[in-house]
Each structure stands twice: as C-alpha cells, then as structure tokens.
N, C-alpha and C positions, 0 to 999 in steps of 0.2 A: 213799223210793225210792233216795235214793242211795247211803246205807250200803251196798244191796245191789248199785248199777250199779255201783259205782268197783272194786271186788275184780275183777266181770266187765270190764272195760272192760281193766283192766292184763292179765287171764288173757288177752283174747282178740288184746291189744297182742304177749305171749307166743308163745301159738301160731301164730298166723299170719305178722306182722312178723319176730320174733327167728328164728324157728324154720324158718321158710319162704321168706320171699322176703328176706333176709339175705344170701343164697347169691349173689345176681346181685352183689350191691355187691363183694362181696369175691372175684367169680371170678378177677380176673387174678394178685393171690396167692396164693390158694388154688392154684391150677397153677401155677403158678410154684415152690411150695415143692412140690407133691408130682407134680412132672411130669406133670400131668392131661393131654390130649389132648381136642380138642375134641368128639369123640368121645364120651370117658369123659366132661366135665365135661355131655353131656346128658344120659346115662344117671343121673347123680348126680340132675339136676333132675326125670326121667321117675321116680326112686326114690321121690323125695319126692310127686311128682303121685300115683302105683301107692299110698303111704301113705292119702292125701289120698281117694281113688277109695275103695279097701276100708273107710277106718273110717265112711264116709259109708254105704256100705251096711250096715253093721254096727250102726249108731249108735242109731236106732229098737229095734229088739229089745233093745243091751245095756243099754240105758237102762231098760227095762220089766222087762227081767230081773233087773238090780241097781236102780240110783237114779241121777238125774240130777246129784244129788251126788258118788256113788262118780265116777263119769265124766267130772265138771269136775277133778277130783285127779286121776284118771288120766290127763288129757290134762297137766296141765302135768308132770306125775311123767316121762313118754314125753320132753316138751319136755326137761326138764333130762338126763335119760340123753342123748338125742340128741346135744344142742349139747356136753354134756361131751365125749362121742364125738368129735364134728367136730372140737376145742377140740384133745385128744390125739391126732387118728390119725395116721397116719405110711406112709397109700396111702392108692389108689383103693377097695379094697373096704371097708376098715372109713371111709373118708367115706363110700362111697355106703349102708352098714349104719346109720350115725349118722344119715344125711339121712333114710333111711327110718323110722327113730322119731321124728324129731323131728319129720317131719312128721303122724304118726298124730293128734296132738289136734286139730290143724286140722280134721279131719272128724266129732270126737265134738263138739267141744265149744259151738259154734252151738245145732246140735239139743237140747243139753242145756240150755243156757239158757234157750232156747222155754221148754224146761218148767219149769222154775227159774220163769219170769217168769210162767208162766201159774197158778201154785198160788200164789207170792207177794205178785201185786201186783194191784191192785183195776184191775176192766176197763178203768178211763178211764186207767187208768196203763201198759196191757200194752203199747199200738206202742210211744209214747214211752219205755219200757223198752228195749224191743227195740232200736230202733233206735239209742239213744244206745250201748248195749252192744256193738253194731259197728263204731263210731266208734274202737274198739280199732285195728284194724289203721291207723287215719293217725296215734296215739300213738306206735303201734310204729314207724312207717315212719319218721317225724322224729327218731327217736328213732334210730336204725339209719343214717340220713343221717347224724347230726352223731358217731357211732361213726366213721364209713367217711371222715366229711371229719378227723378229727381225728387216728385213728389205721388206718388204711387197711392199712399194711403190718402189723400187728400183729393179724392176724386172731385168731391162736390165744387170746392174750389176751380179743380181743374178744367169741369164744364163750364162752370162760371167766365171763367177767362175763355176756352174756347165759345163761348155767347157773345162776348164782348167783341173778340176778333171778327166773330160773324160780323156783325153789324156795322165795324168800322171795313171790313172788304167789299158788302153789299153798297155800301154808301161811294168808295172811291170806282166801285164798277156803273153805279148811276153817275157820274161824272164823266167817264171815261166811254160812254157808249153811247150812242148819240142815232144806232141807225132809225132808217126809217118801217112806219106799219106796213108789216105782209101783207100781201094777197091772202084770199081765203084758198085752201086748197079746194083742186076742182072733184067734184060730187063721186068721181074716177079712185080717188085716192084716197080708199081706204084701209087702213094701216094690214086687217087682216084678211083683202081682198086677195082671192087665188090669184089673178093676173099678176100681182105686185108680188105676194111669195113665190111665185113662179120664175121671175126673174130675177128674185133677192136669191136664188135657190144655192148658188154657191157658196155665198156670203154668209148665209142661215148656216149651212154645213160646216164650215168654215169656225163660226164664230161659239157653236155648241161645242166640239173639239176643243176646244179652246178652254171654253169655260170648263166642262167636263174635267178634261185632264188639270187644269190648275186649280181648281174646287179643295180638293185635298191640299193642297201647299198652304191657301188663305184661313185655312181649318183649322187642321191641325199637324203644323210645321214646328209651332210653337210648343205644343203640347209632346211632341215628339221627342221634338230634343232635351227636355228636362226629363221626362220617364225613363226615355231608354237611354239616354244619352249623362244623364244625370248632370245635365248644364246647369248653372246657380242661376238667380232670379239675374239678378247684373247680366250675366253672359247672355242668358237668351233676348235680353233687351236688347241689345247687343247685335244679336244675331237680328233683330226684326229692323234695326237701325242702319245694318247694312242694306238691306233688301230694301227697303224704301233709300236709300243715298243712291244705291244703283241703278233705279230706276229712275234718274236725270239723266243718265245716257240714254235712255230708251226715246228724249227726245231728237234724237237725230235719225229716226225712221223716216220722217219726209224727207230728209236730203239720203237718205238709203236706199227709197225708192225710186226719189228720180234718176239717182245712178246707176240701178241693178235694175229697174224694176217691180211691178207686186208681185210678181208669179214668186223669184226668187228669193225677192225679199220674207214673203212667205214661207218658204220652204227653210230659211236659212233660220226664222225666227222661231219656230217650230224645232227646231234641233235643240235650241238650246233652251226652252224650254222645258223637254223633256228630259236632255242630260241635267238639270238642275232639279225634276224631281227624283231624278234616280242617282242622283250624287249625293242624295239627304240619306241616303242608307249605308256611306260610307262612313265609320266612326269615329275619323280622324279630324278634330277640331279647325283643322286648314279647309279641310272637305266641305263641311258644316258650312263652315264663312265661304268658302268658295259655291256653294252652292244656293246661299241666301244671294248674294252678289249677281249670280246667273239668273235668278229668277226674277229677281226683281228688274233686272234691265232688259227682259225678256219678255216680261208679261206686258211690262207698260210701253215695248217697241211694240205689240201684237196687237193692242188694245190702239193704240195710234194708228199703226196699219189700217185697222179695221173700220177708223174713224174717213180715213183717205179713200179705202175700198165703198164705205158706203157713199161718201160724196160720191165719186164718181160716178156710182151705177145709179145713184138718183141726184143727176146735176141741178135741175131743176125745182129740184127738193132736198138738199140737205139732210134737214132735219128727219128726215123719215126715212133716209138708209141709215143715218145712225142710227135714229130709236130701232128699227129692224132688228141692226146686228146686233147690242147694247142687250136687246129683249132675250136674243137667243144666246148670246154668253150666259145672261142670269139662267136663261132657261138650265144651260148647260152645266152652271155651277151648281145647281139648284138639286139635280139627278146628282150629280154626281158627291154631293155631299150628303147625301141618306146615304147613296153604295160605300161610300167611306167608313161612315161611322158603322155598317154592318159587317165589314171587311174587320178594317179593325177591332170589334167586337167577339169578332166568329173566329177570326184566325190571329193575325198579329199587324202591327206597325209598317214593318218591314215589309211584307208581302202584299199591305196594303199603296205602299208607295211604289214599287215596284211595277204590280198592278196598272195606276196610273200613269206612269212612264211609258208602259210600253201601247197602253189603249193610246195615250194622248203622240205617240209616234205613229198610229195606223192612221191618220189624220192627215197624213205628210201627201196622201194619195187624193186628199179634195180636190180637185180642182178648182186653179183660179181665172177667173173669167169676168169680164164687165159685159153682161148681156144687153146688148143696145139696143136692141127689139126682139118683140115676141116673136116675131114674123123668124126671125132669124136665129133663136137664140136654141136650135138643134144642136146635139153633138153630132 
C-alpha cells in the first residue's frame, strides 16, 4: 500500500500546501515587492479559489475521458508552471496568472486518486488509503511553515524551490502509477444532474457545514491571533505549524470509521472541529496551541471522511462523489469567508469566531446516509 500512498501523499503535499495556501504565509512580501494592494492581493487568492472551483467540475469527466494517471501528472505539471510563475513574476497580473495554475491541481487531483485507489488497492485497504493520502496537505503545511519561519523574506526563492519539488514528486508519481484507461463515464453522469445531487444530498449538506464553519479558521486564524492576541511573527508561525503537524493524525479517519463507523465518526469529527473554532477566543497561549492542534487533526479527519463518504455513495465512480463533496466544501468556504470578513468588520474577532462555532455545531443534525438508490432513498 505504501509504495503507492507516499508518491500520493507528497503530490497532494504539492498541490495543495505549496501551491495554494503558501500564498497566505508569504503575503506581506509578496506586496511588498510587487506593490499589491489589498485589493489586488484578494483577487490573487479568489484566482486561485476560480482554479480550485473549475478543475473540480472538470475533474470527473477529464478523468474518464483520459486516465486518472494522465491527471495526477497534469496536476502537479500546472503546480510547477504555476509556482515557477509566482517564483518570476514582476506584477499583479502574471501573479494572479501563476496563482491561477497553480492552483488548478488542487481540484483534479483528490478525484483522481479516489480512483487510483479504488482499481489499485484491495477493499479493506481503500479508506485507510484514502485518507492517509490526504494527510498530504499537513506534510505540505509544516513544511511551508518552517520555508516562511526560516526564510520568510525570500519568497521568490522559496517558490523556486517549491517548483522544483513539484517536478521531482510529479516525475516519482509517473513511476509509481501504472493504472489502467477509464471508461468514459455514461451520458447518465452528469456532475450537476438533479438525480446525482439528489442522492449526493447528504454528503452536499454535509460537506458545505464543513466548509462554511471552517472558512474562518483557514482566514483568519492567523491574523487573529497577532491583532488581538499580539502573538510575534515566530509564534504565530508557530501556531500554523502545529495545525498542519496535527493534522497527520487526522489520517487515521479510515481505521476510525471502520471501527465506529461514518454516522459517528461524523458526529465525533464535527465536535471537535468546532471546540477548536471556539477555543481560538480563549487568550491563553496553551489555548491558542491547543486549539491549532484541534483543528488541524480535525479538518483533515473531515476532509478524509468525506473522501470515504463520497466513494461509497458513488462506488462505481470515485471520482465524482469526491469532486461532489470537495465542490461543496469550496462552495461552503467560499460563503462563508465574505460572512467573515463582514462579521469581522461590522463587529469584532471574537464574536466573529464564536459565531462560526456555533453555526458550524447546528450541522452536527445532517444526517448521514449512503443513498443507494433513488428508488429508495426516502426518509
């Protein structure tokens, strides 16, 4: 199993980490050097989300149309052009050009694995697959932390190098992957046909909650705790460094749910999600770290979950319960970080994470369910 997780685990370290949320660590020189405006430096991050949105709808069909392989290479192929991009640009529009390819694999390359893991690995091995294979983006994150604690002012450099990496993980994942061309999906399965949302209908509800409530944490967590908190540059690195370390435990969701599990594994994952947004408004620096710690092993057991929830409810298709639920997280981060930034704005910090805590616990009441047919799939 692992020969095949470790290649995935660094691609998806890659895609997501280096390639996408890298951006936050290094915005204050990144505008600094290319006179961004705060403005501009959102548009940049909406480039990268607009990446993230389209390859997610995309992702199901180009997978069935070429292979799930061609698509793990072309995600990190995008990653490396990207960051090289970011690495040389010299404005706003070829940053916010670069951000937008680099973030395009983030949205292929999940879905693609689904199916990678679902032709390659024997059933008792697919969540535990799965999930450890997500564990990618807290590799990335610690790894991007101790980039930004060590050489912070030296962005350009630092995408350079995260280019370089791309290319050599794309190349050991072309080595390591070997399946065979998909089928074309049938004329039936269309990503945003009623039938298919109809049946994703929990997993949709489900996976917006999600995004929704943890929108604000991937925001502004950061920015939180140096304002009101008056944490130093070091310590809040710090703080983002735990949160991606602890989210390598979040890959033990697939042996959590074959033990307990999705309904409660669900429910149990959702608790502590939102005690870790609402542990960020306590001011005691144990708090602080305890509650990066929670989130981070929380978001990424949810985001695995969800990876397991969608295979299941589309066995036959992988790839298009994950881009489903994957679509409707974004969707959900997406809402819920404008109501952020206008919470925060209008009123405070504080009330604005609190806020998310307790929307992101009225969530705890979705119900979970693998609808197996239409015919059946009544309350």
């Amino acid at each position: 199993m692992w020969k095949l997780v470790l290649p995935e685990i660094a691609m998806i370290a890659v895609t997501y980490a280096l390639a996408r949320y890298s951006f936050g660590l290094f915005l204050p020189d990144i505008s600094s050097a290319l006179n961004l405006s705060e403005s501009q430096a959102g548009y940049v991050s909406s480039a990268a989300y607009a990446a993230y949105t389209l390859s997610l709808l995309t992702a199901s069909v180009l997978i069935h149309k070429y292979n799930a392989r061609y698509m793990i290479l072309l995600s990190g192929a995008t990653a490396f052009i990207g960051m090289m991009g970011m690495a040389f640009s010299q404005g706003f529009y070829t940053f916010a050009l670069s951000a937008f390819l680099a973030g395009l694999g983030s949205g292929w390359i999940s879905p693609a694995f689904s199916q990678v893991v679902s032709q390659s690995m024997a059933s008792g091995l697919q969540d535990k697959g799965n999930t450890w294979i997500n564990t990618g983006t807290s590799f990335g994150i610690i790894f991007t932390g101790l980039i930004a604690f060590l050489f912070a002012e030296e962005w350009r450099w630092s995408y350079g190098l995260f280019a370089v990496l791309a290319f050599i993980v794309c190349w050991w994942n072309a080595l390591a992957l070997t399946e065979k061309k998909q089928q074309r999906l049938p004329s039936t399965q269309n990503f945003l046909g009623m039938k298919l949302l109809k049946k994703a209908r929990f997993l949709i509800a489900a996976s917006i909650g999600i995004g929704f409530s943890s929108s604000i944490y991937w925001t502004f967590s950061r920015s939180y705790v140096t304002e009101i908190y008056s944490l130093t540059e070091n310590e809040s690195v710090i703080f983002w460094i735990l949160m991606g370390g602890a989210g390598i435990l979040g890959g033990i969701a697939g042996s959590v749910i074959q033990s307990i599990g999705l309904r409660l594994s669900y429910r149990l994952g959702l608790l502590v999600v939102t005690a870790s947004i609402l542990g960020l408004t306590l001011s005691h620096l144990a708090a602080i770290y305890l509650s990066a710690l929670l989130f981070g092993t929380s978001f990424i057991f949810m985001t695995g979950l969800f990876i397991v929830w969608g295979t299941r409810q589309f066995p036959e298709s992988p790839s298009l319960g994950v881009s489903i639920s994957f679509f409707s997280l974004g969707i959900g981060q997406s809402f819920g970080s404008v109501i952020t930034g206008i919470l925060i704005e209008e009123i405070s910090y504080p009330f604005a994470f609190v806020f998310f805590g307790v929307a992101g616990f009225l969530f705890l009441f979705c119900k979970v369910r693998i609808v197996s047919s239409l015919a059946n799939s009544g309350e």
